[in-house]
Rosetta silent file (secondary structure, phi, psi, omega in degrees, C-alpha in Angstrom):
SEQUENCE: XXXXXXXXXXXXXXXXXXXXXXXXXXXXXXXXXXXXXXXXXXXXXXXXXXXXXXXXXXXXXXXXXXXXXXXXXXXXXXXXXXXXXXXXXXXXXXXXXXXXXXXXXXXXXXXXXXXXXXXXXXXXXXXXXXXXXXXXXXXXXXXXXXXXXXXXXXXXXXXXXXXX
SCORE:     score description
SCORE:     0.000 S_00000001
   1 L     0.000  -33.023  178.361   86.368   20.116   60.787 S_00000001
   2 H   -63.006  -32.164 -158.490   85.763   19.622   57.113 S_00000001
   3 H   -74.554  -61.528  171.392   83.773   16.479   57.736 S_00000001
   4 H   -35.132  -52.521 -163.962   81.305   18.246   60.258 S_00000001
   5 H   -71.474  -36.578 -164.451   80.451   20.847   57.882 S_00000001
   6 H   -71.262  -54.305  175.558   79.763   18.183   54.816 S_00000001
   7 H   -43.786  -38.602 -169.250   77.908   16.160   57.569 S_00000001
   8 H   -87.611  -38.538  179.477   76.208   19.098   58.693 S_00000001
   9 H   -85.744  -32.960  154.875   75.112   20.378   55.305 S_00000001
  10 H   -44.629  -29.781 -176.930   74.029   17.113   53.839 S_00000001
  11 H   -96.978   -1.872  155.112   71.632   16.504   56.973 S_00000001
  12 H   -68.378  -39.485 -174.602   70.241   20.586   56.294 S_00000001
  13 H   -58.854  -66.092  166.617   69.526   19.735   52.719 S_00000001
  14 H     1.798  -59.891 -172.278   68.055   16.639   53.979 S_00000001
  15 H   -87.634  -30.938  177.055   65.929   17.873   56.215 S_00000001
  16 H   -75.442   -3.807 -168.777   64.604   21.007   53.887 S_00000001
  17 H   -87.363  -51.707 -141.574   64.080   17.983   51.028 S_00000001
  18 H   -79.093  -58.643  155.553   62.187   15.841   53.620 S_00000001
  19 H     3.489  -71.604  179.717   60.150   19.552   54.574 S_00000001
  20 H   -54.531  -47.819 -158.191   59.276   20.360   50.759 S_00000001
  21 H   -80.926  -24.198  155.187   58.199   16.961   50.004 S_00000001
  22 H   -55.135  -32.450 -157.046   55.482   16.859   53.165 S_00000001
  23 H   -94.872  -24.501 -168.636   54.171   20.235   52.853 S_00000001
  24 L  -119.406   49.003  160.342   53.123   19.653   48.982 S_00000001
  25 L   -82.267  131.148 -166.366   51.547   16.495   49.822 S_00000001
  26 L  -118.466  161.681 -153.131   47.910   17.427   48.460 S_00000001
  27 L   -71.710 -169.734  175.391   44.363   15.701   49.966 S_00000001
  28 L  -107.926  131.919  173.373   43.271   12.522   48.063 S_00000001
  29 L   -45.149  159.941  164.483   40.565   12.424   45.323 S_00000001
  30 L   -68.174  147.572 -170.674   37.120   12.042   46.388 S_00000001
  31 L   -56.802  143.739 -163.245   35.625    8.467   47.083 S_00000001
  32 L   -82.471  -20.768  166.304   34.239    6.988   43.679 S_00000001
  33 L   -91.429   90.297 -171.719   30.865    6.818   46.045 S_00000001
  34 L   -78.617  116.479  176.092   29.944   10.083   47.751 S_00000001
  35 E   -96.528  119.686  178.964   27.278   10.083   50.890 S_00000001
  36 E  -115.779  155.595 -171.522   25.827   13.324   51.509 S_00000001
  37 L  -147.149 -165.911 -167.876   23.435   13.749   54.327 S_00000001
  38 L   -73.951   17.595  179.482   22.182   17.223   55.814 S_00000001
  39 L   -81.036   -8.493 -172.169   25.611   18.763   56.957 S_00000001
  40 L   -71.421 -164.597 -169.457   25.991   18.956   52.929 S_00000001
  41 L  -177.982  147.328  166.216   24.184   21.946   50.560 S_00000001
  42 E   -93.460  124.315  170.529   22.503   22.136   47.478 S_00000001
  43 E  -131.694  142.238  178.789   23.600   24.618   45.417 S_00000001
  44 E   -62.290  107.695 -176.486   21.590   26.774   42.834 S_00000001
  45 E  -124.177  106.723 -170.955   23.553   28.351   39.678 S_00000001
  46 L   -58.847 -173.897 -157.354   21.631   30.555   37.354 S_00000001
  47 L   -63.919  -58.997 -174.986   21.479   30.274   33.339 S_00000001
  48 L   -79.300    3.253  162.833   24.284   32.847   33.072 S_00000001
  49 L   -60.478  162.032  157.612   26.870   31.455   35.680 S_00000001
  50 H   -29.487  -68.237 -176.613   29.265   29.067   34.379 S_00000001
  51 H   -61.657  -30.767  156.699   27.775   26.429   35.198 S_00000001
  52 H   -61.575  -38.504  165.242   24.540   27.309   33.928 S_00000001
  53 H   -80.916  -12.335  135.151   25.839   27.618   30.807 S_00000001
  54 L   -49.897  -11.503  161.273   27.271   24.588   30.778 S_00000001
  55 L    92.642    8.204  159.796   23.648   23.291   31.247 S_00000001
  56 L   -77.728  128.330 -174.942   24.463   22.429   35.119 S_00000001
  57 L  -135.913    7.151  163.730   21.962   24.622   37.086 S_00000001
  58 L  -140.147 -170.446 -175.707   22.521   22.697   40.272 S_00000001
  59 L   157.572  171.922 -175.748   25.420   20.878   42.568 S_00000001
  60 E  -139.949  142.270  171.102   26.850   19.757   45.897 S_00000001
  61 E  -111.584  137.704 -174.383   30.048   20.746   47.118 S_00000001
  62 E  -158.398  143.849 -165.351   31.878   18.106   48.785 S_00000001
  63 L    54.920   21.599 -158.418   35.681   17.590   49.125 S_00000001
  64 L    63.251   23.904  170.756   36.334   20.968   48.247 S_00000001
  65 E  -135.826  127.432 -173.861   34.498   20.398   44.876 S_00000001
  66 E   -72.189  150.525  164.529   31.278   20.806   43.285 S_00000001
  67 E  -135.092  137.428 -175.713   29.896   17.878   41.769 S_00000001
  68 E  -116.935  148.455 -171.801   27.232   18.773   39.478 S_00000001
  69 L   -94.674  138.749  171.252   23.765   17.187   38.337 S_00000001
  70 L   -80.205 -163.552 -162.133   22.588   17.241   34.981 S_00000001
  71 H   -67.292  -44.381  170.471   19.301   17.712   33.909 S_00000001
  72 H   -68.874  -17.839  165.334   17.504   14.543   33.791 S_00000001
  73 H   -35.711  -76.809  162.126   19.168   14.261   37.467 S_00000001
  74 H   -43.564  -52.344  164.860   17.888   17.054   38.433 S_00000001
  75 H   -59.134  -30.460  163.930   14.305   16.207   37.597 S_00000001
  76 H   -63.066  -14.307  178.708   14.920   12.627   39.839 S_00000001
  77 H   -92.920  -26.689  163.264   15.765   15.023   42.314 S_00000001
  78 H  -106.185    0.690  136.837   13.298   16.926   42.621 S_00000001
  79 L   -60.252  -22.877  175.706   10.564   14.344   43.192 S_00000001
  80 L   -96.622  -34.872  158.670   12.839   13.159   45.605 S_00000001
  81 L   -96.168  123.029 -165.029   13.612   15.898   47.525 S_00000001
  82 H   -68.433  -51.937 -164.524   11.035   18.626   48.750 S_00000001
  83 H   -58.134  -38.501  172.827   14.002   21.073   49.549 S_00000001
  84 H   -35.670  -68.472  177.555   15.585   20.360   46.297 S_00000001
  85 H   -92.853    3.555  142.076   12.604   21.478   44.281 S_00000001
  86 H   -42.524  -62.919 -173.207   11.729   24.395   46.381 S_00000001
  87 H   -63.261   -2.850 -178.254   15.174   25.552   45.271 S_00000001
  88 H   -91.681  -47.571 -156.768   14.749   24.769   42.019 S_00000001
  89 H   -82.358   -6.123 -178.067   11.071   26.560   41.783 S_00000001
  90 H   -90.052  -75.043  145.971   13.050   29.705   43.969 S_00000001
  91 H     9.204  -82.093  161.607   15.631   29.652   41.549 S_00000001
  92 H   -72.256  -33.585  175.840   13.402   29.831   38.272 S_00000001
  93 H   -46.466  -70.770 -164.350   10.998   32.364   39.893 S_00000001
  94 H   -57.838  -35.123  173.313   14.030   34.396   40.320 S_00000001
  95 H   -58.800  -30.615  162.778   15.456   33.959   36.912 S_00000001
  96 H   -93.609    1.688 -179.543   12.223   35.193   35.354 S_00000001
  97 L   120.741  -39.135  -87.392   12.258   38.668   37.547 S_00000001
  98 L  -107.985  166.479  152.110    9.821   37.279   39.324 S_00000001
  99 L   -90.923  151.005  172.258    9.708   37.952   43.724 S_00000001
 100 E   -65.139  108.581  165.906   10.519   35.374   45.879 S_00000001
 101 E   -69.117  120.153  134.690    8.141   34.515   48.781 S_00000001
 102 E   -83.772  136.010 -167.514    9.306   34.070   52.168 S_00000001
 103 E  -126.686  157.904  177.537    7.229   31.933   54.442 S_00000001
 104 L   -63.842 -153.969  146.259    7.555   31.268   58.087 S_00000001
 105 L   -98.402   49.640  135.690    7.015   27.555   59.274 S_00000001
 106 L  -100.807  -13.341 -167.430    3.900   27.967   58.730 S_00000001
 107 L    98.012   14.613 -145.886    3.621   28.504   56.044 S_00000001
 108 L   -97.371  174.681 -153.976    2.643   32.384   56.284 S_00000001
 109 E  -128.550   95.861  169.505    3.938   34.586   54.090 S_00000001
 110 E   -98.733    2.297  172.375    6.718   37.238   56.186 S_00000001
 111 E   175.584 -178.197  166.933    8.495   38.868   53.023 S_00000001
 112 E  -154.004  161.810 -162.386    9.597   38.467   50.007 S_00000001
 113 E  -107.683  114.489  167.481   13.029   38.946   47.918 S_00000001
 114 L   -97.687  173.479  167.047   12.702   40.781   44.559 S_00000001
 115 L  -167.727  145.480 -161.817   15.575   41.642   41.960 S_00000001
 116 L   -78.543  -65.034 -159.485   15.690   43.933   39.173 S_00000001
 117 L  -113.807  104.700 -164.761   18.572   42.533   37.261 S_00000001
 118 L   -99.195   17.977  127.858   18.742   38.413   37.055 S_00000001
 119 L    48.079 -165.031  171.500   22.303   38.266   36.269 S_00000001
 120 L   -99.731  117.244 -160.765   24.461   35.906   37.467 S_00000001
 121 L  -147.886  161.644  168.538   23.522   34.562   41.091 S_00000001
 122 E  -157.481  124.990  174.193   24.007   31.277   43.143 S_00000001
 123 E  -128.542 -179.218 -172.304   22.584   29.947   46.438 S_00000001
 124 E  -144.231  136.617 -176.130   22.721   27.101   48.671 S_00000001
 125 E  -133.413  133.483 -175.082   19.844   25.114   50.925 S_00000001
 126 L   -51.732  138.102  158.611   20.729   22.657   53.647 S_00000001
 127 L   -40.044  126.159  147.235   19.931   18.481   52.120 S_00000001
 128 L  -119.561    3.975  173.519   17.274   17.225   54.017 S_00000001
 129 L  -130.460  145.597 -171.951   17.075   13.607   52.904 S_00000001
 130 L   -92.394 -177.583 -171.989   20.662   11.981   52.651 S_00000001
 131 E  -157.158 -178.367  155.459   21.607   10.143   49.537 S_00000001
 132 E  -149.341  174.062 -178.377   24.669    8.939   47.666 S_00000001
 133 L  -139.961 -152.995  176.371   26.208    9.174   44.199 S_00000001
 134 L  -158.069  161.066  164.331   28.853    8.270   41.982 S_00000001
 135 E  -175.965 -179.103 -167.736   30.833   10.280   39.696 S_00000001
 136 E  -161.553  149.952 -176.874   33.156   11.524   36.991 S_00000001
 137 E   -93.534 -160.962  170.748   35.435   14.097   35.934 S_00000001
 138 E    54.478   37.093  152.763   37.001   15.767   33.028 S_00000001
 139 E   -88.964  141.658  173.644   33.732   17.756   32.461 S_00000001
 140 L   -54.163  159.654 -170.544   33.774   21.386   31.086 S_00000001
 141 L   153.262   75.930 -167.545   32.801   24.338   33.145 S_00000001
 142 L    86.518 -138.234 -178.137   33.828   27.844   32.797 S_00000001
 143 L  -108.583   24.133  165.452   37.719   27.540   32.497 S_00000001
 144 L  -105.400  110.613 -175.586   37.608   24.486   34.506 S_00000001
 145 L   -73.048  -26.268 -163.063   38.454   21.159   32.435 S_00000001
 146 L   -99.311   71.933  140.676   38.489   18.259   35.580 S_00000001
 147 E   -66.278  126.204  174.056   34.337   19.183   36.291 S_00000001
 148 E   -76.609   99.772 -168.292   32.982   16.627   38.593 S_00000001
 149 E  -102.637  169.244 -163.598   29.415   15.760   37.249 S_00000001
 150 E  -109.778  121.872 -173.220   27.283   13.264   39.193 S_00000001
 151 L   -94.071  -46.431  167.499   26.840   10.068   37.697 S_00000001
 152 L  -118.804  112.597  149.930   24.115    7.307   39.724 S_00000001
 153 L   -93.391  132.542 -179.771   22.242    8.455   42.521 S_00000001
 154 E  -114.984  137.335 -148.068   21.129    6.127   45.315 S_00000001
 155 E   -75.457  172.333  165.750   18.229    6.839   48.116 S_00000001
 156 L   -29.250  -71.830 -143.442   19.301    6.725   52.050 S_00000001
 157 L  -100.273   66.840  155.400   18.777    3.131   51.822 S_00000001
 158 L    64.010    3.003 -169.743   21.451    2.121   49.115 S_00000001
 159 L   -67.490  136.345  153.397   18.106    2.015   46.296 S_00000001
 160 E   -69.750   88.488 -158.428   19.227    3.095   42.840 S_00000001
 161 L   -93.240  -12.128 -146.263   17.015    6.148   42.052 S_00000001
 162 L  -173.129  129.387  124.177   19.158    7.495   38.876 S_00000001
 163 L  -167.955  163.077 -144.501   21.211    6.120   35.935 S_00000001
 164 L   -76.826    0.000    0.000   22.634    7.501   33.522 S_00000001
């Protein structure tokens, strides 16, 4: 009877050991070459967010992570993408007070967004032209040390549009 019991509690530990050690298996870093296409976002982060004060005023979240562009990025980016520098030119508008113009697709003007107080704000606009990048961590950001910043970006068609 003693045997059973030893038998029986070595295969419970067992089995809660083999348990623990699955469940705190954690995802895999991200790919050192990220492809974003439109299911992705752009995201905006004003001057007083973290990130803006970290001099990142834009990013993509991917993998459960932001990866963020720096500045001269950001200006390759917005010649390359029209949504990209709407949001950029939405962005600064807002950041000086200023209101926002909404336009249909027409271009018609149906409202517009004002704000008092330009605070700390962030938004996000769908990709429209894919791309891909590269990048690296163990950037600064807020109280986050691991920041993913974006290092080469390359057009749809594998072209090297950006480096650093």
């Amino acid at each position: 009877m003693k045997i059973k019991k030893k038998i029986l509690i070595i295969l419970l530990a067992f089995s809660i050991v083999t348990i623990v050690a699955t469940s705190t298996v954690t995802a895999a870093d991200p790919p050192e070459r990220i492809y974003v296409n439109e299911s992705f976002n752009f995201t905006y982060h004003s001057f007083d967010s973290a990130p803006g004060k970290a001099n990142y005023f834009s990013s993509i979240n991917a993998y459960d992570d932001a990866f963020y562009f720096t500045m001269g990025q950001q200006n390759k980016m917005i010649e390359y993408s029209p949504v990209y520098n709407q949001m950029i030119q939405v962005g600064d508008q807002k950041e000086k007070g200023q209101s926002v113009d909404i336009n249909n697709i027409f271009g018609q003007k149906v409202g517009s967004i004002s704000s008092d107080s330009n605070g700390v704000f962030s938004f996000s606009v769908q990709i429209d032209k894919p791309f891909s990048f590269t990048w690296s961590g163990g950037h600064k950001v807020g109280l986050n040390d691991d920041a993913k910043q974006i290092e080469e970006i390359y057009d749809a068609d594998g072209k090297l549009i950006y480096k650093k």
